[in-house]
C-alpha positions, 0 to 999 in steps of 0.5 A, a space after each residue: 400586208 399579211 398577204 406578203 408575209 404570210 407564205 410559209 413552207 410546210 414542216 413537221 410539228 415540233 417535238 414534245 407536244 403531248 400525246 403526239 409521236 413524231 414518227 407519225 409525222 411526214 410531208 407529202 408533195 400533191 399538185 393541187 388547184 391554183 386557188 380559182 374555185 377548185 380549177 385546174 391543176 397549178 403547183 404542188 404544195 406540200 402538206 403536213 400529214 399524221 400517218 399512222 403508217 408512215 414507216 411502212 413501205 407502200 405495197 403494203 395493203 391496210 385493212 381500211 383507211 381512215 381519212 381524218 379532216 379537221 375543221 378551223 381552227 384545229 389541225 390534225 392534232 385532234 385526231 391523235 388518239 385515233 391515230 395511236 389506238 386505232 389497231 395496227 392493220 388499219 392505217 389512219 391518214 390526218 393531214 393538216 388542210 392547206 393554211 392550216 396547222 403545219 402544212 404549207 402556207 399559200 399567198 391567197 385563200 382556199 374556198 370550199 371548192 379548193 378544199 374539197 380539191 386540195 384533199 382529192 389531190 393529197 389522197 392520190 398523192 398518197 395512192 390511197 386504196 380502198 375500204 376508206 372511211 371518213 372521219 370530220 369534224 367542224 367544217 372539216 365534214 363538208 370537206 370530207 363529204 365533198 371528197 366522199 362524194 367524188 370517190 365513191 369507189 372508194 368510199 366504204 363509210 362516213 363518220 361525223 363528229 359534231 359539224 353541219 352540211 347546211 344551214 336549217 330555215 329554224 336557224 340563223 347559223 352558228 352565233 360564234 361563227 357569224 361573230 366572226 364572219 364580221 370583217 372587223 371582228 375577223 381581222 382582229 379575232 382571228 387574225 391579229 390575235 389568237 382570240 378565236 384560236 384560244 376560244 376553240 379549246 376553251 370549249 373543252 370541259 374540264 378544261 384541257 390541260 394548259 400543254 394540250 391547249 398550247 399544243 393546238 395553238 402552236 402552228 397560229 402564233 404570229 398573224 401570218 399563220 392565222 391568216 387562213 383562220 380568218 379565211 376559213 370563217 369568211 368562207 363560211 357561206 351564210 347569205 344565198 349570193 355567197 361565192 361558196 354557196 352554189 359549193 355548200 348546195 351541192 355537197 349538202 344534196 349530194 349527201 343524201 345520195 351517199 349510200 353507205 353507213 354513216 356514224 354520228 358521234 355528237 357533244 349536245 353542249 355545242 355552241 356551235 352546231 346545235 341540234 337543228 344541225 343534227 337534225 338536218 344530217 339526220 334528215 340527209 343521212 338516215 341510214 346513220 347511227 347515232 351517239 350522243 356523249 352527253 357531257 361533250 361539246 364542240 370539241 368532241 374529240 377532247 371532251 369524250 375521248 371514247 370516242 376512239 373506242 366507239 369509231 373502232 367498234 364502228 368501222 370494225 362492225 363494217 369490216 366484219 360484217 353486221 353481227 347476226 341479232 336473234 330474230 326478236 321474240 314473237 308476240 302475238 299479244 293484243 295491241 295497246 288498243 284492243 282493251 279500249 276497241 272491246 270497252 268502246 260502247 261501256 258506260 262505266 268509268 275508265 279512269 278517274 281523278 281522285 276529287 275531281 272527273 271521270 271519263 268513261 271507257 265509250 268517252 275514252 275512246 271517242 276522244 281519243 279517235 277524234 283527237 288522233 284524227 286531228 292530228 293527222 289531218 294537222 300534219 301529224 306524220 307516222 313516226 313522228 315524236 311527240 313529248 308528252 307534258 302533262 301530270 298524270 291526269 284523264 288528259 294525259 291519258 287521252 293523249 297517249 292513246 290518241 298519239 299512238 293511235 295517229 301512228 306517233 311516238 310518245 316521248 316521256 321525262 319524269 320532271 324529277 329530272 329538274 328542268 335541265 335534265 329534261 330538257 337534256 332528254 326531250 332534245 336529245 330524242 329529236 321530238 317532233 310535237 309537244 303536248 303540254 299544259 301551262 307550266 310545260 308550255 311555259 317551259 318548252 321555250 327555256 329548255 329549247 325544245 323544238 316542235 309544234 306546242 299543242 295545248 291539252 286544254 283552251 289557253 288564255 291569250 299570254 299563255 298562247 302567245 308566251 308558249 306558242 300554241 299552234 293547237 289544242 287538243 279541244 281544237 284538235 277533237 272538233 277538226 277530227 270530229 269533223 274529219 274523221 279518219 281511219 285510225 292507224 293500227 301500228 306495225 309490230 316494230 313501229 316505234 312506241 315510246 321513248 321513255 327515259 331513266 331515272 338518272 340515277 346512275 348516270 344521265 337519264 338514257 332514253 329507252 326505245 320500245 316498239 310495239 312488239 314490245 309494249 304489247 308483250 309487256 302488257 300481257 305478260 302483265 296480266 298473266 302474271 298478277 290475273 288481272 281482268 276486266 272485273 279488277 281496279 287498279 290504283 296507279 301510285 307509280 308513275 309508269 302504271 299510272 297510264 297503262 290502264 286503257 291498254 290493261 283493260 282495267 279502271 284506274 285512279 291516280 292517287 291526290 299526289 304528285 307521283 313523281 314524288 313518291 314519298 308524298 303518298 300518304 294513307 289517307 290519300 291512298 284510301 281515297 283512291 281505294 275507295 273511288 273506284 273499289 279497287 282491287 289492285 295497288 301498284 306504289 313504289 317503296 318510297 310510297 309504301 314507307 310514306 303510306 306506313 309512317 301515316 297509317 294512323 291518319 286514314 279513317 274508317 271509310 279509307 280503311 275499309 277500302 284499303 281492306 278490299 285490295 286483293 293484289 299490291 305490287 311495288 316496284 323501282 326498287 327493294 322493299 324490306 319485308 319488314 315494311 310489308 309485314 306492316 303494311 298488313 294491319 292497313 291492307 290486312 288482305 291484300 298480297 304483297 308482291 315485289 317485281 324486279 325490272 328496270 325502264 329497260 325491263 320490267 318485270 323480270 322476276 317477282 316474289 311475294 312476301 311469302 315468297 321473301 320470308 321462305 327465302 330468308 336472309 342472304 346475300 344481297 336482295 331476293 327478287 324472285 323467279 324469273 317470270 314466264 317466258 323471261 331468261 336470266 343469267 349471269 356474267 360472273 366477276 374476275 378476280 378484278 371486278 370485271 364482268 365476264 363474257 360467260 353466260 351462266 345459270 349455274 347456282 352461286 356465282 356472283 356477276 352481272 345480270 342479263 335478261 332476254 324476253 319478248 319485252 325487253 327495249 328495242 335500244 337505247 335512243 341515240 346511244 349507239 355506243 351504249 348499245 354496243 358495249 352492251 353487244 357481248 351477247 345479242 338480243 340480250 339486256 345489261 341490266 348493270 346490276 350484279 347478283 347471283 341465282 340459287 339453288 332454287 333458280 331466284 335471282 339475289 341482287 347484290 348491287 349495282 355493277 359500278 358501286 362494285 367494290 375491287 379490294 385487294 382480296 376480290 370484288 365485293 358487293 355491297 347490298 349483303 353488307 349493308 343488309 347486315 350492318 342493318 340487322 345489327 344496329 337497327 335499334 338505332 334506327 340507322 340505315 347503312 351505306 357501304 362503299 369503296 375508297 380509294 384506287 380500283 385493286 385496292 379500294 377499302 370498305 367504308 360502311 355510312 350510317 344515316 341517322 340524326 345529329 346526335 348518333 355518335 360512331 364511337 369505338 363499340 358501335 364502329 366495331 359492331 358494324 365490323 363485326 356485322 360486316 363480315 368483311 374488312 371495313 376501313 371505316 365507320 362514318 356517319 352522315 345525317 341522310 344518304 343521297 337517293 334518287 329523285 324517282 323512287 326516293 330509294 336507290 342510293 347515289 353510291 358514287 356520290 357518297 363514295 366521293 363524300 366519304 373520300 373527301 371526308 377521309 382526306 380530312 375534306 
């Protein structure tokens, strides 16, 4: 009956939908085929197209076209935004797909083929010209790249936002879709009710506001509008024999042949299209770029709206051309291997587990060869990804370096991150393999990780099985001992290690370094702390925990998790010392203040081998010097240094803590020189906060921090969009701190870029702030916070004490923190303890506080 009833003329949205101009709205007149598969030409239809130029006459020539298609059940409403902010040279064309939104509703259903046709046939109504690039979404991108392929003349680039081409062996389909590919439950859900309709924007978080969502729901109110909705599910072609398959199979190959640009913008929270989707167009599409927005899902284009920004930054990157990158600086450093080739036949230890084993540096380097000659001959390919998890352990170690040597990438997430926020993580870099050992088996099926699971030591049979085990790296050291290989030396630019941020600022963000990198970083290492063969080192921060082999130096790993640095305690930091002489400390802040706190409980032999440490170095985040005055009478000497850097960057400064007390107080935290070969400058701050393009090195201005050098990350991983807006300055590195250089040529830091405050008066950092609240009331004991309230332009200081229950902010402590300030602060408050990051347990969570004092202000 619907069939009947169905069949409505094509018109124009009604007025008042949020963010829709009805300017853009026009109905366009195109004969299309007759409904047979695509075939030959029948009657012209009428469809309902967005058209950001549809009041200009058509001599007029656009500079690129953007042809937008929509997926089902949404209609060219999602693409509103880019048709309002894409710039006015460029002319963005949305239509409505026949059956679909507002265009003309027919009396039988279109197939994948017609759809194809039916855009084919509405862009030469429409006389497109050239450069256009297609932009998708859902089931709209086979449509679009159905059209790409059979306009290639035509076709200048493909952007893809979260959609699929083919269906992977690893998966059964979309769950909601194959729902709905139920005939009962598609009458009722997307037909008879709106159900499937409403559910599409109930995807959207936050949710959408309530106009918005009946804004996508207005052209499907009555069955009759929906039919098509229910047709479109059904045309999805799971099974091989489906009437649309042979259509799928063709588009899908054929994508391989687009030999254009392609941009992948993708929400990972989808329920639809997953990331075995991404996958399979990655795989199809190699050349592409990709973003990740991390909190986005199905409906991207609601979920990130910036999307607009990174499609525009995109297409704009096509038009001009690929911007010239500085050639990335030389480095003739040794590889990662030739410390471990030199120490082959060496007998002495390598790495020790402090209570437990050792392995030395001939036994490191034939497991590692055999163990990478069993990955290859079990198809470990070159480039592959492998995540690594494993505790810091002689295993752990093992399998870096027998990964790197099999020509694979190690991906690293520090567990701080929580089981969510590493799952997040190791998805998002796409890995391949997974070393692991029990509780990270264990765990691989919970946070959906994909690849093959490879045991570091022989599993019991439940742990097998619950894991899926396919390898372990005993079974793999035997095959490559019985195979063995030529071990890969990898290229300068070969990708090495995708290691991923603490999260504190934001969603961790996978860090991309090449082998030219890792190789600059580890000499610039050595050169500047001396180290040699003759020294020790104790790797109490997880990223040095590893580089050992590659250094040439024997480590040990404290008895601690070092992924709660706050842990480290003296005794089992003289422990360590003393297991292998060390000569070297490397330990973050949070583990320094531990090791002090604890001193008292080391004892003689500790003590005594504490006292033979010549070199301690903390990193991750400011150590106050106070700390490292204390620290004397324990490691009496050792010489404290303090390198600057981040997952990013690191080093790139350092200072003693001579260098610390020369310095003195100032504003913000002294880090140092630059180091060798590293180049440090500022963007400096406008009136209203914002960083400038203006690279400077001139004393005194207070900006954004950028770094270049040998080492520095390649790019972030599968953050296209990061990387750009980060793009003002080629072949340099946003740190996203801000901070000033001296009189001297030091580097201060004053904060984070995002903690910046933007007061009526200007932009105020905090760091100085606090530094000084802290002098003041620091016979309290009573560590500070300082954030602003309020809207940017007239955000007001709150200065936060953290201390225990009984500390009271009245009148005469609130006005020596005012006093101290030397700035206008709005409030005093106080707070039990400040919320910090899970990695370093120092770098405060600025804009969760912010958030707490605001709710607190508001009488929360």
């Amino acid at each position: 009956m619907i069939g009947h009833l169905r069949a409505r003329s094509a018109s124009r949205p009604p007025a008042g939908l949020p963010g829709l101009d009805p300017a853009w709205s026009r109905l366009v007149r195109a004969r299309v085929g007759d409904g047979s598969d695509g075939g030959a030409k029948g009657a012209e239809r009428t469809f309902h197209v967005l058209d950001s130029w549809a009041d200009r006459p058509v001599p007029d020539v656009p500079e690129v076209t953007l042809l937008c298609v929509h997926g089902n059940p949404t209609w060219s409403y999602l693409w509103r935004r880019l048709v309002e902010q894409a710039p006015s040279t460029w002319r963005v064309v949305a239509p409505d797909q026949l059956g679909m939104g507002w265009s003309e509703r027919l009396d039988g259903p279109r197939v994948l083929a017609d759809r194809v046709a039916d855009l084919g046939a509405l862009t030469e109504a429409l006389r497109l010209r050239g450069p256009v690039v297609t932009v998708a979404h859902d089931w709209g991108g086979i449509v679009s790249l159905g059209w790409a392929r059979e306009h290639p003349e035509l076709l200048a680039g493909v952007v893809l936002t979260n959609t699929a081409v083919h269906q992977p062996g690893t998966s059964a389909g979309p769950p909601l879709i194959r729902l709905a590919h139920v005939p009962a439950v598609n009458a009722v859900a997307c037909v008879a009710t709106p159900l499937f309709v409403r559910a599409t924007t109930s995807l959207v978080r936050p949710w959408a506001p309530k106009d918005v969502r009946d804004a996508f729901a207005a052209p499907y109110r009555s069955p009759a509008q929906r039919a098509a909705v229910g047709e479109f599910v059904a045309d999805v072609p799971f099974a091989a024999d489906h009437p649309s398959r042979p259509t799928l199979d063709v588009i899908a190959e054929g994508t391989r042949d687009l030999d254009v640009p392609a941009l992948l913008l993708w929400g990972p929270k989808d329920p639809v299209f997953r990331e075995e989707h991404l996958r399979d167009l990655l795989d199809r599409l190699p050349q592409a770029q990709l973003h990740r927005f991390e909190t986005a899902g199905h409906l991207l284009a609601e979920d990130a709206p910036q999307y607009v920004d990174a499609t525009v930054s995109w297409v704009s990157g096509l038009l001009d051309g690929a911007p010239e990158i500085p050639a990335a600086l030389p480095s003739d450093a040794p590889s990662v291997f030739d410390r471990l080739e030199a120490r082959r036949e060496d007998d002495e230890p390598a790495v020790t587990e402090v209570g437990g084993r050792s392995i030395t540096w001939r036994e490191l380097h034939t497991r590692v060869t055999r163990i990478a000659a069993g990955l290859r001959g079990h198809g470990l390919r070159t480039g592959d990804r492998v995540a690594l998890l494993v505790p810091p352990s002689i295993e752990l170690t093992v399998a870096l370096y027998a990964v790197w040597r099999a020509g694979g990438v190690v991906v690293v997430a520090d567990k701080g991150l929580g089981l969510r926020g590493m799952a997040r993580a190791l998805r998002s870099a796409r890995i391949d393999h997974l070393i692991a050992d029990t509780p990270g088996l264990l765990a691989a099926a919970p946070m959906g990780l994909p690849g093959t699971r490879i045991s570091v030591r022989e599993p019991s049979g439940v742990v097998r099985r619950a894991g899926s085990v396919s390898w372990t790296l005993p079974g793999l050291e035997h095959y490559g001992d019985l195979h063995p290989v030529d071990p890969i030396e990898p290229e300068l630019d070969a990708e090495a290690a995708v290691l991923f941020t603490s999260g504190a600022t934001g969603p961790a963000k996978g860090v991309l370094y090449r082998h030219r990198q890792l190789r600059a970083q580890l000499a610039l290492i050595r050169s500047t702390y001396g180290l040699t063969a003759d020294d020790r080192m104790v790797a109490a921060f997880a990223p040095f925990a590893l580089y050992g082999p590659a250094l040439g130096v024997r480590s040990a790993v404290p008895a601690t998790d070092v992924t709660k640095p706050g842990s480290l305690t003296a005794r089992a930091l003289g422990d360590a010392a003393r297991a292998i002489d060390a000569t070297v400390v490397f330990a973050s802040p949070a583990a320094l203040r531990n090791v002090l706190a604890t001193a008292e409980l080391a004892n003689r032999r500790q003590r005594h081998a504490l006292a033979r440490v010549r070199l301690l170095m903390s990193a991750g985040a400011p150590v106050p010097a106070d700390v490292l005055h204390a620290l004397a009478d324990l490691l009496p000497h050792a010489d404290p240094h303090t390198p600057y850097g981040m997952t990013e960057a690191l080093p790139v400064a350092d200072i003693s803590l001579a260098g610390i007390d020369a310095a003195g107080r100032g504003d913000g935290v002294c880090v140092g020189h630059p180091l060798a070969g590293v180049q440090v400058r500022i963007t400096p701050l406008d009136a209203d906060g914002v960083s400038t393009t203006e690279l400077t090195d001139r004393p005194g201005i207070t900006g954004e921090i950028w770094v270049r050098a040998a080492h520095v990350k390649d790019s972030y991983d599968a953050l296209w969009f990061t990387d750009q807006l980060a793009a003002a300055h080629p072949g340099w590195h946003r740190t996203g701190d801000v901070g000033m250089l001296d009189e001297q040529g030091r580097l201060w830091v004053q904060g984070r870029f995002v903690h910046v405050i933007t007061g009526p008066d200007g932009p105020v950092t905090p760091v100085g702030i606090e530094q000084r609240v802290e002098l003041e009331v620091g016979d309290e004991g009573t560590p500070a916070a300082v954030v602003g309230v309020g809207p940017a332009g007239t955000q007001q200081v709150v200065v936060v004490l953290s201390g225990p229950g009984e500390l009271r902010v009245g009148t005469g402590l609130a006005n020596r923190v005012r006093a101290a300030a030397g700035v206008p602060v709005a409030a005093v408050l106080r707070r039990e303890s400040l919320p910090v990051d899970i990695r370093h347990n120092s770098k405060i969570d600025r804009s969760a506080l912010a958030r707490w004092a605001a709710d607190e202000l508001a009488g929360g």
